[in-house]
N, C-alpha and C positions, 0 to 999 in steps of 0.2 A: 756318842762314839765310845768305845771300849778305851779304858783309861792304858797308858802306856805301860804299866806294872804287868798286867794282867797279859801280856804279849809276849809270854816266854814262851810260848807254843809257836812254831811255824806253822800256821793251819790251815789245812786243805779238805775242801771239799770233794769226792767221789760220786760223781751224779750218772746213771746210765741217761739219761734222757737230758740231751743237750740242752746246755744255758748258754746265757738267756734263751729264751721259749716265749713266743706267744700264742701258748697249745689254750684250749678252755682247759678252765677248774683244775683239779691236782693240787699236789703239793709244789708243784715248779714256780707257780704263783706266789706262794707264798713266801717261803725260803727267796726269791728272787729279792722283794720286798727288803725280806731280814737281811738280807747284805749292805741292800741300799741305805739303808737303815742304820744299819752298826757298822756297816765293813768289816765282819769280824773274822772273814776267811782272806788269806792271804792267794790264794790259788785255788781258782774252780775245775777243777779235770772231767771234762764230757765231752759226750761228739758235739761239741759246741759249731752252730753255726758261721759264729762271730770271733774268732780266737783273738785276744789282744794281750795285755799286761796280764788281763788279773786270769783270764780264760785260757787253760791249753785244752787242745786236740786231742782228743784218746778216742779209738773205739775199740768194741768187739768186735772179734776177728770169730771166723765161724769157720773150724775145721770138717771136712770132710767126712765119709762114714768110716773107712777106715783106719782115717789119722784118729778118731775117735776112742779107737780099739784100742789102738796102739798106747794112748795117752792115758786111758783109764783116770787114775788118780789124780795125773797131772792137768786135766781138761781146763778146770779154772782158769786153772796161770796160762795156761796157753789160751785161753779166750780174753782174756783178760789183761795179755800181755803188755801192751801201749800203756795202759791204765798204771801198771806196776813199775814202766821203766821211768813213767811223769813223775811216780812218784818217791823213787830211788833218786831221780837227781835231784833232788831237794836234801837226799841224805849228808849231804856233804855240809851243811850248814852245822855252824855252832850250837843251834837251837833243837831238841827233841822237835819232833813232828806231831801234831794233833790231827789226828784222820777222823771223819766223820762219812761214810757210808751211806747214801739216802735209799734204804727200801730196797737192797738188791743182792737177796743173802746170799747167790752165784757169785758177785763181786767181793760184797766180805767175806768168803772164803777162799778168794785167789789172793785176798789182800793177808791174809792172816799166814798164808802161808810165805811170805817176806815179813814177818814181824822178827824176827834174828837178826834179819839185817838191816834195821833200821836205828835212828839216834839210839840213843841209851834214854830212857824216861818216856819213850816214845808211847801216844795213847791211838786204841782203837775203839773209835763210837760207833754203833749205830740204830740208826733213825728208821722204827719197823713201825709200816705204816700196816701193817694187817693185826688178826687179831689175837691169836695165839702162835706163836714163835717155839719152831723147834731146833735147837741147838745142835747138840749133843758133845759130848766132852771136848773134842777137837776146838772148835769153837767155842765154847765156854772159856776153855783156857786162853786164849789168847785176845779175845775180846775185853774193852775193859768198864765199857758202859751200853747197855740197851735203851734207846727211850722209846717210851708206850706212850697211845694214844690215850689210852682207857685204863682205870684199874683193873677193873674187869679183865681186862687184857693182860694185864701183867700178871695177877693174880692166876688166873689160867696156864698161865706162863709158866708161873715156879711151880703150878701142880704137873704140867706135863716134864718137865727134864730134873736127869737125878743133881745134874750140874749147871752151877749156873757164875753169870759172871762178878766180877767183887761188886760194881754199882748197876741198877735198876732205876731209872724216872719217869713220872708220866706226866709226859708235859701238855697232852690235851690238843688243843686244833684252836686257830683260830680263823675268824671269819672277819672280815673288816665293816666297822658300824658307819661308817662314811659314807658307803657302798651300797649296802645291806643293810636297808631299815626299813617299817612299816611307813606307807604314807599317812595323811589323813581322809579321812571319807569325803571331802571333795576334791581334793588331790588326785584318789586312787579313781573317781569316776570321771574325771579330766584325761588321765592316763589311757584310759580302759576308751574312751572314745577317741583317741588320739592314736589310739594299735588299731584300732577298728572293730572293737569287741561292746556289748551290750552292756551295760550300764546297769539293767536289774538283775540279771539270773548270775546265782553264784557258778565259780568257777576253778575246777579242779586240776590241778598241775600236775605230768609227773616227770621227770626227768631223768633218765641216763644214757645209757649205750645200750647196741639189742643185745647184748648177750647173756643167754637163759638167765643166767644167776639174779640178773635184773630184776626178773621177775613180770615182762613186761608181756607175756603172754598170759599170764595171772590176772593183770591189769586189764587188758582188754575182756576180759568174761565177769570180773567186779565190775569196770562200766557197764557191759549191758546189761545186768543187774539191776544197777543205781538207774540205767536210762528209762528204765519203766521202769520203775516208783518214782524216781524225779524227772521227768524228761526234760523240766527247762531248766537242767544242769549244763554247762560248757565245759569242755577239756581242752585242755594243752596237753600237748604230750611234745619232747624236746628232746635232741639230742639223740634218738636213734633212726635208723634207716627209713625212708618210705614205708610203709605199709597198707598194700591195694586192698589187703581182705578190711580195711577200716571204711566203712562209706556213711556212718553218722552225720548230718549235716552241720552238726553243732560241736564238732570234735575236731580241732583243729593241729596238725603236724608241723611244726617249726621245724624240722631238721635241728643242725649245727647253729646253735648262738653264740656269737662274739662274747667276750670279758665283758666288754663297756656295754653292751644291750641285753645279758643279763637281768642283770637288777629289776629294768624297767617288766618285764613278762613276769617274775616272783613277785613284783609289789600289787601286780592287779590281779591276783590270786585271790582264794579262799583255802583250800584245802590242798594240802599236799600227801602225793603217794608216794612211801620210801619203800617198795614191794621185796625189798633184794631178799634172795632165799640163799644166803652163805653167810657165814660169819663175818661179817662186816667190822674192819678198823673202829671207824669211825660216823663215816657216811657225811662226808662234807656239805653237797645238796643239799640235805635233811638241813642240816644247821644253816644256811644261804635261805633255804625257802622260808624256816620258821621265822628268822630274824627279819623275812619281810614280809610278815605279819601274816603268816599263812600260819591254820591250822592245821597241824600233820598226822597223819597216822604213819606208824614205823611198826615194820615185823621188831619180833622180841628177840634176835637174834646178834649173837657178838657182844659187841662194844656198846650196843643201842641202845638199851636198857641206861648205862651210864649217861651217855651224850643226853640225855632226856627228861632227866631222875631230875625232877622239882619242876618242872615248867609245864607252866599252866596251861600250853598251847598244843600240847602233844598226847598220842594217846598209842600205847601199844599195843598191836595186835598179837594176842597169842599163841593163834595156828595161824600162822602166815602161810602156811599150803592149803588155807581152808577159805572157800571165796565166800562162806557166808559168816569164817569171824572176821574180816574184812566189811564184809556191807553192816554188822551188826556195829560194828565200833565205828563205821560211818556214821548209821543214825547216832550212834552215842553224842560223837563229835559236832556231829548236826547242833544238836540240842543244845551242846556247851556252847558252841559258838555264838548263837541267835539270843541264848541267855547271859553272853558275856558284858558284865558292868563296868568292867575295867575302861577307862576313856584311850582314846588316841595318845595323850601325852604320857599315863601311865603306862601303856603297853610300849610304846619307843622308849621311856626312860632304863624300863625292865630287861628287853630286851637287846639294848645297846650295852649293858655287862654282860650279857650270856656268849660264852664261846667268842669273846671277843679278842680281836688278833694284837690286841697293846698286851692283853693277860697271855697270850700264850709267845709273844716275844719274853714278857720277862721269864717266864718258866723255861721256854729255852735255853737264853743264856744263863740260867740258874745252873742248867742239868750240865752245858758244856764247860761253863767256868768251876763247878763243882768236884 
């Protein structure tokens, strides 16, 4: 728990996406965790389902096209209204206020435009989960810490805006090793007959949402590719809509999976495809997949390149718009894989510090308490 001293902040969290949540993956999962964990927010403000002590009610209100017009400048604060008055009646306390903003820079700019009327010492954080962040003076000024996923990202950061705010941290992501681990090889061929999947031919995962930037019509023309030259390959593919134009008999469509049945479909993997074609935060999957013990390919785009940098399980692709440097650093991956010496216990030992969620709580509360 956060020690009594360290509690001169009244501290409030700013979430668009109601807490508690039990949405898949995101950052809601985590941050959910880090409360439970430290307690270290006094007040969660979202369209929370569940409103009690620690949780109030706020949403976005969605003005019309011509109230629109009319608002111009002031659009924020009028969207954002609920959020601002939650957070006004906390003003009245003896304590400055510590606001931390998760990911929602329409929100932190309705919130900065009440920063005159808040405590005196009062701070504004926030928490940008993409990858390069544009400011511009207005916000610079009155924000008073950014945290980044990636250096990469930050770095990126202070080359694009002429202004920037007094503190910068990059507190990284993490991923829980409890959760997220590689099995061992007769574990994972227990598992793998227990989903109801084959036991000998490797199997290729990839996971997100359909939308383009995914990359997952990219994905589908790299497996047919892969499916002559390797036919007794399997796929998973998770987490986006139906797709009738797929009729591979070995390519299997999971929709939507739960938190808790995760794990179990990344641990009887082999290879993972991180195909996204945008500048990616961070690419949380990617790190979930590789930590159970999948070997990845990731486009060389964003923050990727860092999440990646030293680990022996990952291989970037260079033209991620290009399907054959995709199948090229396939075969590459192929080869590392099947030549890999490394045992079972060295790969879980390695793999359970990488991206791990105990390291990115402390760099957390580093960046907030700092």
């Amino acid at each position: 728990m956060i020690k009594e001293e360290k509690r001169q902040f009244f501290k409030i969290l700013l979430s668009p996406i109601g807490l508690p949540t039990r949405s898949i993956g995101s950052w809601t999962n985590r941050i959910q965790r880090f409360q439970e964990k430290t307690g270290y927010f006094d007040r969660i403000i979202s369209p929370t389902p569940s409103p009690d002590q620690l949780h109030v009610f706020a949403e976005k209100r969605q003005p019309g096209k011509l109230l629109k017009l009319f608002l111009r400048n002031n659009l924020q604060a009028f969207r954002y209204r609920k959020f601002l008055d939650a957070v006004l009646s906390f003003g009245s306390l003896s304590r400055p206020l510590q606001i931390l903003v998760m990911d929602d820079k329409n929100l932190l700019e309705a919130l900065v435009s009440i920063k005159p009327n808040l405590p005196k010492h009062s701070e504004i954080i926030f928490s940008f989960h993409g990858h390069r962040l544009l400011l511009g003076p207005y916000l610079a000024d009155r924000v008073d810490k950014v945290l980044f996923l990636t250096k990469r990202g930050y770095l990126e950061t202070f080359e694009a805006n002429h202004q920037h705010p007094p503190l910068s941290f990059v507190v990284g992501n993490g991923v829980r090793s409890d959760l997220f681990f590689p099995l061992s090889r007769s574990e994972k061929h227990k598992q793998r007959e227990e989903l109801g999947f084959s036991v000998d031919n490797p199997i290729i995962i990839w996971m997100a949402n359909s939308r383009p930037v995914k990359g997952f019509h990219l994905f589908k023309k790299v497996i047919a590719v892969l499916l002559k030259k390797y036919p007794n390959l399997q796929v998973l593919s998770i987490g986006h809509e139906p797709d009738e134009s797929i009729s591979y008999p070995n390519w299997h469509q999971l929709g939507k999976v739960s938190n808790e049945k995760l794990p179990k479909y990344l641990q009887i993997g082999d290879f993972y495809f991180f195909t996204s074609l945008w500048q990616e935060g961070f690419g949380l999957s990617l790190a979930e997949a590789v930590k159970c013990g999948n070997f990845a390919l990731a486009s060389n785009a964003g923050g990727i390149p860092d999440v990646v940098s030293g680990c022996p399980f990952a291989e970037l692709v260079m033209e991620p718009n290009s399907i054959s440097s995709w199948v090229e650093t396939f075969d590459k991956l192929l080869t590392k894989k099947y030549s890999n010496t490394i045992s079972d216990e060295e790969m879980r030992d390695w793999l359970s510090n990488w991206h791990d969620y105990q390291a990115w709580e402390r760099n957390y509360l580093h960046a907030l308490e700092s």
